[in-house]
N, C-alpha and C positions, 0 to 999 in steps of 0.2 A: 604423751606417748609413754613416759617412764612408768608411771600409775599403771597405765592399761597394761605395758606389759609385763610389770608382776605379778598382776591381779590375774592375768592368763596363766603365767609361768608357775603360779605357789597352788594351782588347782592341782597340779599333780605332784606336789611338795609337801601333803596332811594327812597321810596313811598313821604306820604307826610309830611316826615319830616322834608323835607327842604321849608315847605309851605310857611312861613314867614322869614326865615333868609338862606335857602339854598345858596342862591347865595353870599351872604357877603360874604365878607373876614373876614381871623379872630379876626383882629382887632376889625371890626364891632360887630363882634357876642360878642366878649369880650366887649366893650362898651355898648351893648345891657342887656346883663346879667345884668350892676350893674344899667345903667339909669333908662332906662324903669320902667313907675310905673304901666305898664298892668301883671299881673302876669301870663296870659297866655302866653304872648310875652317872659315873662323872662326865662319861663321856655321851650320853645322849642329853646330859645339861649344854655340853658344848656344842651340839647340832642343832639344840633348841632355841642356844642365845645366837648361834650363827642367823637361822632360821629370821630371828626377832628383829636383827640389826638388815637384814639388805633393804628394807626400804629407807632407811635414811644415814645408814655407814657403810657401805660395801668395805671399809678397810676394816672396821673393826669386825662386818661376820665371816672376812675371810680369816683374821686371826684365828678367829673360833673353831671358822670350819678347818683349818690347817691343825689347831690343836686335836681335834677330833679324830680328823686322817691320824696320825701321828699314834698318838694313844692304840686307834682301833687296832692299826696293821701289828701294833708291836706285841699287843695281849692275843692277836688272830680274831677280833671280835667280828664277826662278819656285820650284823646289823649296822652298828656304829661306821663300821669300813663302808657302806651301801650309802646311810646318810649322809656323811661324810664327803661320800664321792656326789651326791645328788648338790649339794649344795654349794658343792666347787662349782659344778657347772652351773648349774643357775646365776651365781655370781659372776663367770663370762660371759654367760650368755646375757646379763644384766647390764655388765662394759661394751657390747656389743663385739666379745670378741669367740664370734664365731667357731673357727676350727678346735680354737682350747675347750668351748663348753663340747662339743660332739663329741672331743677325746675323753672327758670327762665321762660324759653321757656311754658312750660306748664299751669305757675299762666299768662302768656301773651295771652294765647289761653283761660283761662278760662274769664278773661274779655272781650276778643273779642266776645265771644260768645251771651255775655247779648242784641247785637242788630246787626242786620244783616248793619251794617252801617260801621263795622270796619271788614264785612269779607277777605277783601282784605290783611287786618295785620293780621286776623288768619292763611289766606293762606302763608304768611309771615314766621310767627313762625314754622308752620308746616315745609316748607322748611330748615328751619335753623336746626332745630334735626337733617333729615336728612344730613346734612352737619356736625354736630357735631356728628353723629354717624359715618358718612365716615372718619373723620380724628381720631378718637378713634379704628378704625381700626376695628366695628362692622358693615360689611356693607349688613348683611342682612337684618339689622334695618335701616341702609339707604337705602334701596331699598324702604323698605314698609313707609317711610316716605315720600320720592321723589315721589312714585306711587301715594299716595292720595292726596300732592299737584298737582300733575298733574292731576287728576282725576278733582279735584277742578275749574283750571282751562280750563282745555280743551274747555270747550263750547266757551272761548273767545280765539280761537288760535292766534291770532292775537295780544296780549298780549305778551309783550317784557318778563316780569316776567315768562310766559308757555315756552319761549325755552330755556331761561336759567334753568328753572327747567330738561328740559328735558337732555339738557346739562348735566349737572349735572348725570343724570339718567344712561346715557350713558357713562358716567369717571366712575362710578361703576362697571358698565359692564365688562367695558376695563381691569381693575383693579383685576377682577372677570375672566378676560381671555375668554369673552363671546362676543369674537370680531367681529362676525355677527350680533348679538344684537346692541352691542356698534355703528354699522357702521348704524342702521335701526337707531335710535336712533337719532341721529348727521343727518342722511339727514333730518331726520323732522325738527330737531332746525334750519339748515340749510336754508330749504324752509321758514322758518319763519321770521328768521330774513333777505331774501332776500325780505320779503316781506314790512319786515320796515324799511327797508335802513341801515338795524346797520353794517357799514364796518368792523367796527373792530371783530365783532362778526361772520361775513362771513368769517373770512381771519383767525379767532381763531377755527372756527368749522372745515373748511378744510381743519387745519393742525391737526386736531385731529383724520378726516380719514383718513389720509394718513399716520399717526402716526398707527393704526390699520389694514392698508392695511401692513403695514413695520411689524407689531407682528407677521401676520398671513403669512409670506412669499410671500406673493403679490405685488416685486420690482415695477412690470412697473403701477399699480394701484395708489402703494405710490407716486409714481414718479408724477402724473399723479393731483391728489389732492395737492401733495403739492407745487410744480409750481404753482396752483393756487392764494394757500396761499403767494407763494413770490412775486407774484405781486400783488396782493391788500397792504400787508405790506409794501413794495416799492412805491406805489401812494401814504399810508397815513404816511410815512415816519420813521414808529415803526421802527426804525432801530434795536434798540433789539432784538424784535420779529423774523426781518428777519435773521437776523446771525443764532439766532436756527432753523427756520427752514434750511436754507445752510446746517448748520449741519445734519440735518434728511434725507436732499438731499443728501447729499454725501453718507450717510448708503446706501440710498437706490441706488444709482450707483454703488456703490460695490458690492453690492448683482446682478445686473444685468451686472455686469464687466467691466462696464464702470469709468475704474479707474484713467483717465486723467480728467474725471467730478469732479467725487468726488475731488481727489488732488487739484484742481483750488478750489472748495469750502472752502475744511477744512484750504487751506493755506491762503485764504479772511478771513478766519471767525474765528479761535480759538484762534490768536494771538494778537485780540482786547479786550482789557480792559472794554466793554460794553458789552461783553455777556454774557448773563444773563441765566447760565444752574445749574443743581443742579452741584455737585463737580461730580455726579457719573457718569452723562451722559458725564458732559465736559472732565475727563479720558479717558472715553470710546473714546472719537471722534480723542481724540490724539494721546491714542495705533491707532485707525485706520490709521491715518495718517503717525503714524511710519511705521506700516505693507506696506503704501502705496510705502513712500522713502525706506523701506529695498527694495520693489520690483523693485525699479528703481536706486539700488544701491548707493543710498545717505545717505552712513553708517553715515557718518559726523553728517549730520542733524539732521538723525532720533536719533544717541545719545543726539543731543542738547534737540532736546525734551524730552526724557526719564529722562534727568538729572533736566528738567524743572518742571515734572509732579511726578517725584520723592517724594518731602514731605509730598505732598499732596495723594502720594500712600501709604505712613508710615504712616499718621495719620488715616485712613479709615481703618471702619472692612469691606470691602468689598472683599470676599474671591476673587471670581471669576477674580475680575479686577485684584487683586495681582498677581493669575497665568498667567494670560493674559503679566503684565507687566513684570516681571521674565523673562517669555517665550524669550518676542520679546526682553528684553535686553541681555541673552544667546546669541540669534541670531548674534545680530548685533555686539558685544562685539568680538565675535568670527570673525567675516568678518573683522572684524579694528585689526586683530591679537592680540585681547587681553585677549589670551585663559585662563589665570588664573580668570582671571576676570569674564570671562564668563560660567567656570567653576561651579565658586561662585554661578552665578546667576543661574546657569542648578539646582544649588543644594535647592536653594529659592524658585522655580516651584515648583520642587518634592514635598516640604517641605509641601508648600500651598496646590497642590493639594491632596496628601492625607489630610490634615485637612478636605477640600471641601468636600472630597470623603465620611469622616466619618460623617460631619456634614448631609452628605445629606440621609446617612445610617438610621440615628437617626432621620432625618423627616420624612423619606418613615416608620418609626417604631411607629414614633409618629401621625401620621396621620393614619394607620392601628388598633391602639390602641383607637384612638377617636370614629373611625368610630366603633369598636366590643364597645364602651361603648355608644354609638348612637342608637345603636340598641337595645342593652339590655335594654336604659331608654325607646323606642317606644314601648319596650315589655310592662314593667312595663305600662305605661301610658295605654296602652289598655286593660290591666288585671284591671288597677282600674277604667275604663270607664265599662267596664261589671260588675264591683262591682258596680258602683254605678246606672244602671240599674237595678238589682237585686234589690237593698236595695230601690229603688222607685218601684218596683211590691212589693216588702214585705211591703211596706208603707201600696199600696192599698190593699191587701187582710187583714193587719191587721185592717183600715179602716172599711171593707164591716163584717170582723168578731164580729168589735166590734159593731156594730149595730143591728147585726144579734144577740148577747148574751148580749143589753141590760140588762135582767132580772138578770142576772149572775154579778153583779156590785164587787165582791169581786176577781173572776176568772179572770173580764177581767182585773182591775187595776193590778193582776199580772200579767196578761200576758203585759200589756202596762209597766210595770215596767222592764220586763226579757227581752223586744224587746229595751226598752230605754236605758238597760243596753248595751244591745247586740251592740246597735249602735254604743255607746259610745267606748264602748271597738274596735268596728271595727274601727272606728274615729281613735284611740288611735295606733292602728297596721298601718295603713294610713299612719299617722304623722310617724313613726317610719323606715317605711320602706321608705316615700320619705328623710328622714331627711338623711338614709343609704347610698338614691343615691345622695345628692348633698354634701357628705361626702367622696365618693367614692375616692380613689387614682386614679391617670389616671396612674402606673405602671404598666407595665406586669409581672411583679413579684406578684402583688397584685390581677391581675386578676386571675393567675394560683391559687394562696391557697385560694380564694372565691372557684373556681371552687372545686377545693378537700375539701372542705369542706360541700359544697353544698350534692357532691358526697357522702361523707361521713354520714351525715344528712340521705339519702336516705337509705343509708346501714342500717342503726341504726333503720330505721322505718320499714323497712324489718325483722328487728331483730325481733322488737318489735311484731308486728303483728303473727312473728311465730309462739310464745309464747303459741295463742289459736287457733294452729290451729292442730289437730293430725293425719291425713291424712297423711300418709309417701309419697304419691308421690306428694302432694301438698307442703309440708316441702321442698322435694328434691329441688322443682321448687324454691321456695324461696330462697332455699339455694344456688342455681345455679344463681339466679338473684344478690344475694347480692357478688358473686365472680367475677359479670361482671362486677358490677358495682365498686368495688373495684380494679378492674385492671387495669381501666381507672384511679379513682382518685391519684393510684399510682405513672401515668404519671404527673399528672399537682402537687403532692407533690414532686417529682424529681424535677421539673420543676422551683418549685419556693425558692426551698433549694439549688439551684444549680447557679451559677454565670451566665451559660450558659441558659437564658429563652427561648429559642427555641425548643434547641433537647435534648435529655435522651440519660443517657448513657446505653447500651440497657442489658451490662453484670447487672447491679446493679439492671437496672427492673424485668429481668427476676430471678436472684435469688431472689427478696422482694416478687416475682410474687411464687414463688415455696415454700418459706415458708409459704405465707397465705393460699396456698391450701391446704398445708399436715397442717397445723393449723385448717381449718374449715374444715377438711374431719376425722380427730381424728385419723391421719397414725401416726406410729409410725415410725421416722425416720430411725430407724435402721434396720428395716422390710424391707421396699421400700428406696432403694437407687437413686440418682439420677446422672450421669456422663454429666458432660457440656463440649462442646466445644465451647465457644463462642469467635467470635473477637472481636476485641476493636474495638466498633462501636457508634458512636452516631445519633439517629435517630429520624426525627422531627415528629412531634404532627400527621401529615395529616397519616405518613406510620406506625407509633409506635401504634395507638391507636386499629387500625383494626389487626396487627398484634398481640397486647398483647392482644385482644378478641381471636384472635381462638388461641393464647397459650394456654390461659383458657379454653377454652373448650376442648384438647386435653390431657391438661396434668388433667384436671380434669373426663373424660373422662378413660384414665388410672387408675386413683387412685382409681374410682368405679369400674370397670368392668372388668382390667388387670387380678387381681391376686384373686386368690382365698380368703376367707378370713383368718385371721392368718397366710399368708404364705410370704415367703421374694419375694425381686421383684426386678429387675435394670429395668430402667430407663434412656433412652439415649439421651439427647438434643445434637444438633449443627444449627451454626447461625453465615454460613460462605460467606465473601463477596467475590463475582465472579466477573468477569471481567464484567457481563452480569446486575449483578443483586446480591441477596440476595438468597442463598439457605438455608431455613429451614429442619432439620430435628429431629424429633419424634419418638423413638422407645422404646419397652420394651418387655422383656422375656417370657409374661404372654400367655393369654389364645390364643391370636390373633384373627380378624375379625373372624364370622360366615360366615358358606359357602353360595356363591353366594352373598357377601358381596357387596353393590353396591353408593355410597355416593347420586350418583344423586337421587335418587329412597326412598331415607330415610325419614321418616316423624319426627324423633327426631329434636328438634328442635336447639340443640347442633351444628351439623350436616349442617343444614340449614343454622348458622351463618359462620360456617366456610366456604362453600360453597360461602356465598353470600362476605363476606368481602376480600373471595382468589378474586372473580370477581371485587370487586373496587379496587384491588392493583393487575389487570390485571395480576395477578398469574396464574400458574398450579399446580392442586392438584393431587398427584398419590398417591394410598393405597396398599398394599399389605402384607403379611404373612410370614415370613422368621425367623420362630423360637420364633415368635410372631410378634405384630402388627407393619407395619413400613409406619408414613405416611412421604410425603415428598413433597414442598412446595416450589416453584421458584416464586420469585418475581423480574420482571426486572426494572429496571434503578430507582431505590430506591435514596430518597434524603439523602446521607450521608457525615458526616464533614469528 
């Protein structure tokens, strides 16, 4: 990784700063540094010996680059003060210290700015963020870094610096798994540098699409590119180069089953001391090559290998390679008759693959979690974009008012007072409520007791408001909104009290569910009884929440209407799982449906919800009268633990 990314990061590091000593040696450049009495001279030996040393001393080319700095600013040498600044940052960005190299990068692009004479080194720096954003692993910020140097350059396509940009642009892509892009991408650099003779740049892009033809399942394509790439690296001799590519050649023979190709590759190429792959690719090439001799029953061999690639499979958190290599030595352990052995290792797979299994459980949870907290800040963001439209009309109308009530010089200073307050205090909610979101836990535990809380909030202002309102059937509604809403936040306070943040346990909702209705309906327990038959079920958020709405509306529903008042009453819940589905049922002793009683036909709006909520959890709802009301309610193929 250190290799690659200097080899990225000094693409945009060889303008003209080798104008005067570029081509020395180091000796020269070192000579140069102390002789030389021109102080320009001395100080582009010092960006040059800076330059020379970060691939193997970071300490001694930031000496360099420090003396460089130092010199430039103090003679005002702008050039030197540019290289200077490029190669500071490159060297944090080389430590992997991020914010220092962009401050770097940034005060390098504010100087270049002052004359259109050094925009080629602004375009310069530009490119470098983007590269220090790609290897900090923010690569939407390299995107839109790589995009405006290439914007920059475009007019001059012809420009060695625009396809390496673009290069670049497209290893983002790749990266980003946007390997149509990535492949549009790479032919352009490709066309470019075919047009300035850059071989080594032909024969690196090549193997870049055929590396993306091989992501996307595209064998005979990869095949196809990368052939090309083995023979430009073969005319210019990169013998390293070529051995990885070999290596990518034989993936992709494998994938098209040509697996006397591949074997002839992987057996040239991964048992030479000069190839130059990460650890994880050059694993991977080996398992291949085992899988290849298990297939051709060269149990021998394919152990010599496994025992080869061995340490280097211990030392690596690479899950996947670990089950891969387990697997294939179970296999072959077992053909060489050396069942305990290969026992062992059946039981190392297992081991690994569950780990994989769970590790990938918790990304597909953690990525589901970003994405519901992604949304919720685009909310936010456009609720305060329509606040601050708002509060620029209320500007102007306060404007045209006070103009308008001149003469009024004591009314309008309050009113300019009560609106500057007002601001201030909105200001002040603003800051608070973003300061909430960039505070926020990314737990799902945490998301659930926001939400009941929120919920909760709601109830309370339900509450409040009833307070002046004395209309008994406007109360009713109230009071029927604040039990729906309550039913819900019940879920997501189960939810996040419960170890299990997914599904509710459905007995414990539904009794928390039965005491807040006989609590806000003022029953007396022992009047209205209730008999439950529930199973032990646990039931996720998508089928829980529509079903705990029309509990609430049914058993609330009963509590008004069943019985008479003052009078005792049973009450019969069940909430049994079928082979099919989920059967609800509802009943109680009391007055029963009115005649001609019909659900569809109802304008209560009670009625309505439960109707509508039985239709998204593709239920059937049947009603009928049998000594009182009895409804009853199939749900099919319900998601339960």
């Amino acid at each position: 990784m250190r290799t690659q990314k200097l080899m990225i990061a000094l693409l945009f590091c060889l303008g003209s700063i080798v104008a005067s000593f570029g081509q020395m040696t180091f000796d020269g450049l070192l000579q140069a540094s102390h002789n030389t009495s021109n102080d320009t001279l001395r100080i582009n030996a010092y960006n040059d010996l800076a330059r020379m040393h970060i691939p193997d001393s970071l300490g001694l080319a930031e000496n360099w680059a420090n003396r460089a700095y130092t010199q430039a600013q103090k003679i005002n040498y702008t050039k030197g003060l540019i290289y200077a600044t490029k190669n500071k940052g490159l060297i944090a960005d080389y430590r992997g210290e991020l914010s220092k190299a962009i401050d770097y990068y940034d005060a390098g692009i504010k100087v270049c700015a002052q004359s259109t004479k050094w925009a080629k080194e602004r375009i310069d720096f530009i490119a470098n963020k983007g590269v220090a954003y790609y290897f900090a692993g923010d690569l939407g910020k390299a995107i839109q870094f790589y995009s405006e140097a290439e914007k920059a350059l475009s007019k001059d396509q012809k420009n060695p610096t625009y396809a390496k940009v673009i290069n670049n642009l497209a290893t983002v892509y790749r990266n980003l798994k946007k390997y149509p892009e990535a492949i549009r991408m790479y032919k352009k650099s490709l066309f470019i540098k075919k047009q300035t003779a850059d071989s080594i740049g032909i024969a690196n892009t090549l193997n870049n699409i055929g590396l993306c033809y091989a992501y996307q399942n595209v064998p005979r394509e990869s095949v196809k590119y990368l052939t090309q790439a083995q023979k430009v690296y073969r005319a210019l001799g990169q013998t390293s180069d070529l051995l990885s590519v070999n290596v990518s050649l034989a993936v992709a023979f494998n994938e098209l089953g040509q697996l006397a190709k591949a074997k002839q590759l992987l057996k040239k190429s991964i048992t030479l001391p000069y190839l130059k792959l990460p650890i994880h690719d050059l694993t991977q090439a080996k398992l291949l090559y085992v899988k290849i001799l298990y297939g051709d029953k060269e149990y021998q061999q394919a152990q010599a290998v496994l025992q080869e690639i061995e340490p280097e499979i211990l030392k690596t958190n690479f899950l996947k390679t670990k089950v891969t290599y387990h697997e294939w030595k179970a296999y072959v352990l077992h053909a060489l008759q050396q069942k305990d052995a290969a026992y062992q290792a059946l039981i190392q797979h297992k081991l690994y693959l569950d780990t994989l299994n769970t590790e990938v459980k918790l990304s597909l949870e953690k990525d589901m979690e970003a994405k519901y907290l992604n949304q919720e800040k685009e909310a936010q963001i456009q609720i305060q974009k329509l606040q601050i439209l708002k509060n620029k009309r209320e500007r102007l109308v306060f404007v045209f008012a006070l103009l308008a009530l001149l003469l009024i010089l004591g009314f309008a200073y309050r009113l300019s007072a009560q609106r500057k307050k007002a601001n201030q205090l909105l200001g002040k909610k603003n800051k608070q409520i973003q300061e909430a979101l960039e505070d926020k836990e990314t737990l799902l535990k945490e998301i659930h007791h926001r939400v009941k809380n929120n919920l909760q909030i709601i109830s309370s202002l339900l509450s409040l408001q009833s307070r002046r309102i004395e209309d008994p059937k406007v109360l009713e509604a109230i009071q029927d909104g604040q039990n729906r809403v309550h039913s819900m936040a019940l879920i997501h306070e189960n939810l996040y009290q419960d170890e299990n943040l997914v599904k509710v346990d459905a007995q414990l909702y539904i009794d928390q569910l039965i005491e807040n209705l006989i609590r806000s309906y003022n029953v007396n327990p022992k009047g209205v009884t209730f008999t439950k038959n529930i199973d032990h079920l646990t039931l996720d958020v998508d089928t829980l929440i529509p079903l705990g709405l029309i509990l609430n509306e049914l058993i609330s529903n009963t509590l008004k209407y069943a019985f008479e008042p003052n009078k005792s009453g049973q009450v019969s819940l069940s909430l049994k799982q079928q082979e099919e589905g989920l059967l609800l049922n509802v009943s109680d002793n009391g007055q029963g449906f009115p005649p001609n009683f019909n659900t569809q036909n109802l304008k209560s709006l009670g009625f309505r919800l439960i109707n509508s909520f039985t239709k998204k959890l593709n239920g059937v709802l049947k009603t009928w009268n049998e000594q009182g009301a009895h409804v009853e309610i199939f749900i099919p193929h319900s998601k339960l633990s």
